[in-house]
C-alpha positions in Angstrom: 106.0 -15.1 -13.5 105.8 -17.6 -11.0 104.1 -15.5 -8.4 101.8 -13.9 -11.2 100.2 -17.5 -11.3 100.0 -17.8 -8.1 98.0 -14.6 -7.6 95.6 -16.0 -10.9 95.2 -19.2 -9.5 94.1 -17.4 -5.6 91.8 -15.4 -7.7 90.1 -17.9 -10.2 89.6 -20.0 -6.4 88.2 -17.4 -4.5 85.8 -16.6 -8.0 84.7 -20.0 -7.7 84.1 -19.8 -4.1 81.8 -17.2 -4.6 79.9 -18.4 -7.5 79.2 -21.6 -5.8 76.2 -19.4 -4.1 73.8 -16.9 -6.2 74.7 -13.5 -6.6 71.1 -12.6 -5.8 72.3 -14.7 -2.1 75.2 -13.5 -1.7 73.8 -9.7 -2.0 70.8 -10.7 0.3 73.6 -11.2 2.9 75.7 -8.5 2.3 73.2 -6.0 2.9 72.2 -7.9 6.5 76.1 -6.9 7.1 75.8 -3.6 6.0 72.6 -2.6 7.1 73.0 -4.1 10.8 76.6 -2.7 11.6 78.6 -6.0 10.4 81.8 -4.2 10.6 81.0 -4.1 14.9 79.4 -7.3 15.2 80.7 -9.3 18.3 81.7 -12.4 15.2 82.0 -10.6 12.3 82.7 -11.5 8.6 85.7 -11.8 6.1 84.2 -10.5 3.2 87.3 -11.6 1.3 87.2 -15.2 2.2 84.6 -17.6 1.4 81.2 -17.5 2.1 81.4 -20.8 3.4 83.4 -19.7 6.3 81.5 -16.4 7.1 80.4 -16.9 10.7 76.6 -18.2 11.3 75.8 -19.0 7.6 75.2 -22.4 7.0 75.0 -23.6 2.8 74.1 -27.0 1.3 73.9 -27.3 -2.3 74.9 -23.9 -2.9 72.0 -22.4 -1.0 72.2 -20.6 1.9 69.9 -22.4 4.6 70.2 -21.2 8.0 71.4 -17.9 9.6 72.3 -18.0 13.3 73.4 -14.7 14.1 72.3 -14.2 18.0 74.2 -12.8 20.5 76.2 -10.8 18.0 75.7 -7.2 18.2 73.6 -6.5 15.2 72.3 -2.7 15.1 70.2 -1.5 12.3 66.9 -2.4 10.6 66.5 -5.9 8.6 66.9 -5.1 4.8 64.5 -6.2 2.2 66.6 -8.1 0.6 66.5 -10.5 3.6 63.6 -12.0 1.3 66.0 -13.0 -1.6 67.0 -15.7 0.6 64.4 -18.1 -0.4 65.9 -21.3 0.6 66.4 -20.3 4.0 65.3 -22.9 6.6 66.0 -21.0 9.8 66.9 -17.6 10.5 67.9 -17.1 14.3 68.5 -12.8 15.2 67.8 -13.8 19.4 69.3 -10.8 21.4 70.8 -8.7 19.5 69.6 -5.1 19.0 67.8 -4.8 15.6 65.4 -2.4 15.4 62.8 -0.6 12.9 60.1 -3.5 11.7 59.4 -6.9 10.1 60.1 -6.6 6.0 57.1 -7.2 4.1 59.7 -9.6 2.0 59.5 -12.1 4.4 56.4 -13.7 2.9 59.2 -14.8 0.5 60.7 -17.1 2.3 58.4 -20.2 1.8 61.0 -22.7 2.9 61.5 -21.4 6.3 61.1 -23.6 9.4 62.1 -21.3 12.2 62.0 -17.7 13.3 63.6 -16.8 16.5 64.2 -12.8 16.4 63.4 -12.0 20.1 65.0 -9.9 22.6 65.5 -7.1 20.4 63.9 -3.6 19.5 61.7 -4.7 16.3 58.7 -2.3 16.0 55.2 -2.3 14.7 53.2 -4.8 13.2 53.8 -8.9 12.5 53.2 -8.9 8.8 49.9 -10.2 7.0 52.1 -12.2 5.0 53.7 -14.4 7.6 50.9 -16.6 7.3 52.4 -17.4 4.0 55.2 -19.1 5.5 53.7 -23.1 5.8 56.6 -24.9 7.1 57.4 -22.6 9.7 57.9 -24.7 12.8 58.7 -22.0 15.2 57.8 -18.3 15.9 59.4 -16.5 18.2 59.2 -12.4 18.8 59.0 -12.0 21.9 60.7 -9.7 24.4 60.3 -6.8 21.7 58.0 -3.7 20.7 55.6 -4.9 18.1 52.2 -4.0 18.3 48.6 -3.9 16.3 47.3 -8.0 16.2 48.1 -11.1 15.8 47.3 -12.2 12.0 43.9 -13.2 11.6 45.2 -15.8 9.1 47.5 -17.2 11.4 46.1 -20.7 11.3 47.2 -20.8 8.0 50.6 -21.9 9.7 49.6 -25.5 10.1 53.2 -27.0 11.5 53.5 -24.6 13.6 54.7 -25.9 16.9 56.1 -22.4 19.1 54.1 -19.4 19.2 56.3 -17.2 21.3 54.9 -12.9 21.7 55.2 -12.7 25.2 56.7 -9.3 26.3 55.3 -6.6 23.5 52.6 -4.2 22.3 50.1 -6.4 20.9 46.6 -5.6 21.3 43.3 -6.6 20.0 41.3 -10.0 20.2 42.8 -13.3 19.7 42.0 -14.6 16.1 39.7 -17.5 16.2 42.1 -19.4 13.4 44.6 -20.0 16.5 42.1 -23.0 16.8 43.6 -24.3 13.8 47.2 -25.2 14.9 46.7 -27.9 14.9 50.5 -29.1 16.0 50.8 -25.8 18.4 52.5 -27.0 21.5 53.3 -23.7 23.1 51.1 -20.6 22.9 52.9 -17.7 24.7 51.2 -14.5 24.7 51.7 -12.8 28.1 52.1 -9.1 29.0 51.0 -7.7 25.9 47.3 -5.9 25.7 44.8 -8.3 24.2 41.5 -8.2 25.1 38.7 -9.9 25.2 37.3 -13.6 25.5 39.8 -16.6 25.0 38.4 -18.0 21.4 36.5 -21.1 22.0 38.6 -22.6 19.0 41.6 -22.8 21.5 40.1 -25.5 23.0 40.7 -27.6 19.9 44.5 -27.4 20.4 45.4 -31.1 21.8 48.8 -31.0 21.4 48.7 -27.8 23.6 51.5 -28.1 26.7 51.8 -24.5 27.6 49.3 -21.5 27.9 50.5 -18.6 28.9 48.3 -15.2 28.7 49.3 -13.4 31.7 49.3 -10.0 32.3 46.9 -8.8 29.6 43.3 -7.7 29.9 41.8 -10.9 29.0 37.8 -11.7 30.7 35.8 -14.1 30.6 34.9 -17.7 32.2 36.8 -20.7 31.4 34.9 -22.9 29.3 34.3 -26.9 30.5 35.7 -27.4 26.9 39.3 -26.6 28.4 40.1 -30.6 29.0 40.3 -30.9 25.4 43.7 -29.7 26.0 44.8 -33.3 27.2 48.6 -32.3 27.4 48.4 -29.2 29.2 51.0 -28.8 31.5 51.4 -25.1 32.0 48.3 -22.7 32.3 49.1 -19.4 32.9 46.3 -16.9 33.2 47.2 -14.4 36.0 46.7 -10.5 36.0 43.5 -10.7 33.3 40.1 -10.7 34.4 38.4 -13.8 33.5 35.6 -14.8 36.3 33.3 -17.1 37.1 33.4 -20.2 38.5 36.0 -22.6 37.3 34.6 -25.6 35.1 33.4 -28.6 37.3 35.6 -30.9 35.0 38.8 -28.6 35.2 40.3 -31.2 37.4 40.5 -34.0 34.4 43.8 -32.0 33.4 45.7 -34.0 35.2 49.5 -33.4 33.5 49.1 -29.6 34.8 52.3 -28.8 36.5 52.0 -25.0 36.3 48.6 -23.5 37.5 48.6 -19.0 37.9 45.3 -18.0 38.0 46.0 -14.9 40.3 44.6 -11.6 40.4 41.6 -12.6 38.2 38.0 -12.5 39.3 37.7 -16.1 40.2 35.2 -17.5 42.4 35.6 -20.8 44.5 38.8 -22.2 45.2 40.7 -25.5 44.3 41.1 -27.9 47.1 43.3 -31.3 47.3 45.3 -30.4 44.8 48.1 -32.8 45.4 45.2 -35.5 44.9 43.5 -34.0 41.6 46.9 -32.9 40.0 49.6 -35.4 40.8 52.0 -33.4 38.9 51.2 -30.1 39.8 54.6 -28.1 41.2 53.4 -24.5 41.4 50.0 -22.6 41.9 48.9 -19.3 42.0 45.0 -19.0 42.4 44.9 -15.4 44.9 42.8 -13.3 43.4 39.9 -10.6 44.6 37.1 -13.1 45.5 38.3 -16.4 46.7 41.3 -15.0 48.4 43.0 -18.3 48.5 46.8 -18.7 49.4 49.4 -18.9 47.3 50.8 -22.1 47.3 54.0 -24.1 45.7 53.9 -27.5 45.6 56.6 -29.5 46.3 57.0 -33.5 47.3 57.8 -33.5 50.6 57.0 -36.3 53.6 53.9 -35.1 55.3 
């Protein structure tokens, strides 16, 4: 009798345990398990115990809020029901090997602050929806196989901070609304297949540290409307073909520590640079007209 009790009471906990999340949750995460291989995953779950102690999952007020789940083996495609999890805050997937594409339930997840599901096999396009998603923080896809264009309504993400899509298939122009990021701090784009002008819009982006478009088929001049983009630190716009002289202001970027203009069509060539950018640590500017050296600047004594 004694042991019967014992085995009610184990039950009537574990019930609670469960029931301290939504079904609808709780379901949302089972078929993430089920549908990615959780059985082989490097940390995998107890689906038995608690959801409260499952690896990665994070819950506050009986709502699952964050997933971190990288570096953990996951195989399969992302589930629809991924959406059900509307509470979610940040969902980090980074290297694992997920493939198939983006669900279209994602525009669900209105409460969601960051996105980090790079370094994996994700295929074809971002979806339209994503520019649902207004307290996203961070975006990261990179190092993946997505292609088609960047959301035209992508300004519509108006925290946004990280825009990382380096290192896939993109292609197409860059949307003008990119201008209206207004908190963007990192625009990573590089090796993908854009084309076309840099949007003049870019250039409204003061919070702007780090531009990186290399390795695309980018043209164009540089506009003198560049130092608006007082923080720069990074610009990165090597293997493109923007020409042209650059802008007789360019130097009034002074926090520039990164400069890769390389194998562009660039005419002229920057001189007393240690002078002009004070900061500057490495620059790239060879490319097929001004031929000049490739330099990296360190401090030295001279």
């Amino acid at each position: 009798m004694k042991n019967t009790k014992l085995t009610l009471l184990f039950c009537l906990l574990t019930t609670l345990a469960f029931s301290s999340v939504s079904t609808k949750e709780r379901n949302a995460l089972l078929a993430i398990y089920q549908s990615t291989q959780g059985e082989n995953w490097t940390e995998t779950w107890n689906l038995d115990a608690p959801m409260s102690s499952w690896c990665g999952i994070s819950i506050v007020n009986d709502n699952v809020v964050a997933i971190d789940l990288s570096f953990n083996n996951l195989q399969g495609e992302l589930p629809d029901e991924l959406g059900d999890l509307v509470y979610l805050q940040s969902l980090n997937l980074f290297r694992n090997r997920i493939n198939g594409t983006l669900p279209e339930s994602f525009g669900n997840l209105k409460q969601l602050e960051n996105l980090n599901i790079a370094f994996n096999n994700l295929e074809g396009k971002i979806p339209e929806n994503i520019s649902e998603l207004s307290s996203l923080r961070t975006l990261q896809l990179f190092m993946n196989q997505l292609e088609g264009g960047i959301p035209v309504n992508i300004g519509a993400l108006e925290n946004l901070e990280v825009l990382e899509l380096y290192n896939n298939n993109l292609s197409g122009t860059l949307p003008v609304s990119l201008g209206d990021l207004s908190s963007l701090e990192s625009l990573q784009l590089s090796s993908n297949l854009f084309n076309g002008k840099l949007p003049s819009s870019l250039y409204k982006l003061s919070e702007l540290k780090i531009l990186s478009v290399f390795g695309n088929k980018l043209m164009g001049s540089l506009s003198p409307s560049i130092v608006n983009l007082t923080n720069l630190e990074e610009l990165v716009l090597s293997n493109n073909a923007f020409y042209g002289n650059l802008p007789s202001n360019f130097t009034d970027l002074n926090k520039l520590k990164i400069l890769l203009l390389t194998n562009n069509n660039f005419e002229g060539e920057l001189v007393d640079l240690k002078d002009k950018f004070p900061d500057l640590k490495q620059f790239d500017f060879v490319n097929t007209r001004s031929q000049s050296s490739l330099a990296t600047l360190e401090d030295d004594d001279d």
